[in-house]
LUMLUM-833311 format. One line per 4 residues: number of its first residue (from 1); for each residue x, y, z of N, C-alpha, C, O. Coordinates in pm, whole numbers, plus 32768, in hexadecimal, padded with zeros to 4 digits. Example, Ala and Ser with C-alpha at 12.3 -4.5 7.8 and 13.67 -1.06 7.14 Angstrom:
! residues 2
1 = 8527:7DC7:830C:84CE:7E3E:830C:8528:7EB6:830C:8590:7EB4:834E; 8505:7F1F:82C4:8557:7F96:82CA:850A:8003:8313:853D:8072:8324 $
! end
This chain:
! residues 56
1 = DDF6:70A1:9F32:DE17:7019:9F59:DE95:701F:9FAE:DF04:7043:9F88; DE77:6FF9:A01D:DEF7:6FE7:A09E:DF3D:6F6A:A083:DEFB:6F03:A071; DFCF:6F69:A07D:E007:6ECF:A081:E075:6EDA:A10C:E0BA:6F2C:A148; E057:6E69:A10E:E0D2:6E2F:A198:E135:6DB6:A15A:E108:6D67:A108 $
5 = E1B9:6DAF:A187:E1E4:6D43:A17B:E1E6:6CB7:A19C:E1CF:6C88:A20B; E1FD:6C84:A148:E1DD:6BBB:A162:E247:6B93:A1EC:E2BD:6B75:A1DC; E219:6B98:A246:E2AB:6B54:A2BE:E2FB:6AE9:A259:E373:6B06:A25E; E2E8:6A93:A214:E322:6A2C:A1DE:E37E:6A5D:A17E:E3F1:6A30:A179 $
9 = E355:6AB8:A130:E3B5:6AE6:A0A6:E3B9:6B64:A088:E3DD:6B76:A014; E398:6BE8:A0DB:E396:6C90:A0D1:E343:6C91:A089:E2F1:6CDF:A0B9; E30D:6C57:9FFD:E2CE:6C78:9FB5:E247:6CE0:9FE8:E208:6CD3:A051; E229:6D6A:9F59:E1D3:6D93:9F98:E12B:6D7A:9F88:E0FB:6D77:9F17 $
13 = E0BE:6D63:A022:E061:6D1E:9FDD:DFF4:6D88:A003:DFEF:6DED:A04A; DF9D:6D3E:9FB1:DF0B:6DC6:9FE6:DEEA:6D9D:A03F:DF02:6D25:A04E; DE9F:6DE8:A0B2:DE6E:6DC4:A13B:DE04:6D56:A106:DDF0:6CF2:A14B; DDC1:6D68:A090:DD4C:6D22:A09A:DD68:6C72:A074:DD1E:6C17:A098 $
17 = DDC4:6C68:A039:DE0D:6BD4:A024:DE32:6B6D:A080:DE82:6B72:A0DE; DDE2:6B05:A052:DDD6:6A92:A0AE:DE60:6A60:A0B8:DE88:6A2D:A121; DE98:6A6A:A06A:DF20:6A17:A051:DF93:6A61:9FF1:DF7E:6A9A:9F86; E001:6A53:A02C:E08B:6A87:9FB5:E068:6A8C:9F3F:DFED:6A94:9F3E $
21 = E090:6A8A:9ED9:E07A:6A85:9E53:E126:6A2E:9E13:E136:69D9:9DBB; E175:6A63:9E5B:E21E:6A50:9E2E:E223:69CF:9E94:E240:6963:9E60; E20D:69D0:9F15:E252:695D:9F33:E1CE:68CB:9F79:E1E0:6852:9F8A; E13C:6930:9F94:E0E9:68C9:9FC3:E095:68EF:A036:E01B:68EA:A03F $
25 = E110:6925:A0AF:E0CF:6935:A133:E051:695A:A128:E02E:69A8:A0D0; DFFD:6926:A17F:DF7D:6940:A1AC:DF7F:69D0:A21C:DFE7:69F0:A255; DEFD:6A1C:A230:DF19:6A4D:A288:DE80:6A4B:A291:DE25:6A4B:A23E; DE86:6A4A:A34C:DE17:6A26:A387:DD9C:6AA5:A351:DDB9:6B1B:A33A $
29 = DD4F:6A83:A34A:DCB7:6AAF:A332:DC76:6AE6:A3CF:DC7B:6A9D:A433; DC3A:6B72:A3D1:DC22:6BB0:A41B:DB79:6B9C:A41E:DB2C:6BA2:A47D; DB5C:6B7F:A37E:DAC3:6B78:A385:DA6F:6B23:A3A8:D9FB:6B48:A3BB; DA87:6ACD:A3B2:DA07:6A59:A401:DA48:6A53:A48E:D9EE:6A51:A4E2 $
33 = DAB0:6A51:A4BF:DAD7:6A40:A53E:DAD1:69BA:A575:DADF:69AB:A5EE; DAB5:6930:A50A:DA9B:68DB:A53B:DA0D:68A9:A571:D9E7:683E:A5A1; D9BD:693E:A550:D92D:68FF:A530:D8F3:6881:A518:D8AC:683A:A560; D931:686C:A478:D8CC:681B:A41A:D91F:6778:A47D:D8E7:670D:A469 $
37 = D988:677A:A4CC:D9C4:66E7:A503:D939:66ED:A579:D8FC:6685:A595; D916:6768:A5B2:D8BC:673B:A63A:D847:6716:A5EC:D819:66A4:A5EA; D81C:6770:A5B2:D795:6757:A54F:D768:66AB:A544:D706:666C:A568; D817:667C:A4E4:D7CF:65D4:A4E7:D7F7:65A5:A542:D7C3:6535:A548 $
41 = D83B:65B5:A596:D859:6575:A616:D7CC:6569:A653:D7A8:64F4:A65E; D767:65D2:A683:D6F6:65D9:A6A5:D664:658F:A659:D5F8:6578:A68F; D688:657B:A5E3:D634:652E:A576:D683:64A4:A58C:D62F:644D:A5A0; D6D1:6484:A58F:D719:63EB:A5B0:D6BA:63C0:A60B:D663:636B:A5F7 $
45 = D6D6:641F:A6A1:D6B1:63E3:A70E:D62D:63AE:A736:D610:6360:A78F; D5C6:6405:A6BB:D545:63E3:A6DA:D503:6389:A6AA:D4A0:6354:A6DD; D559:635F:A5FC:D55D:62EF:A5B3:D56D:6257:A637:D52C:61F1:A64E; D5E0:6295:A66A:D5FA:61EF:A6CB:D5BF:61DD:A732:D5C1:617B:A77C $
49 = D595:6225:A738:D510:6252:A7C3:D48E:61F9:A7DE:D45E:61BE:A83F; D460:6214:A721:D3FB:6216:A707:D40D:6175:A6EC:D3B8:6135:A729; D48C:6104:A67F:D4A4:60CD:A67C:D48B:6058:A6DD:D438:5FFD:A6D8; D4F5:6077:A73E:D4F6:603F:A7D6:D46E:6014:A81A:D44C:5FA8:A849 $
53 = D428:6096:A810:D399:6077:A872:D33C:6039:A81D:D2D6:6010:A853; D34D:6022:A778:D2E7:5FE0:A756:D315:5F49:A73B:D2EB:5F13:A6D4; D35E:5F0D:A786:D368:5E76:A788:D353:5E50:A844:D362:5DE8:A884; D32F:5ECF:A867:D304:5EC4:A916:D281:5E80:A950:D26D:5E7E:A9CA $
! end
């Protein structure tokens, strides 16, 4: 198990930790990349799409 420090408080954390444990900080997530925001962004759009054109 690799740890790095918290920028916010030195504390030491495991790479795999979403968040501090001692003081909170978050640290960004490498694994979805922001996927799952396009994902429903793309399911939104077809919802209002579909919405829209059926009062046309």
């Amino acid at each position: 198990m690799s740890l790095r420090p918290c920028p916010s408080c030195q504390n030491s954390v495991s790479r795999q930790a979403e968040f501090c444990p001692n003081c909170g900080h978050t640290f960004k997530s490498s694994k979805n990349g922001g996927v799952g925001i396009t994902f429903w962004g793309i399911v939104g759009a077809i919802i209002l799409a579909v919405v829209i054109l059926s009062f046309c």
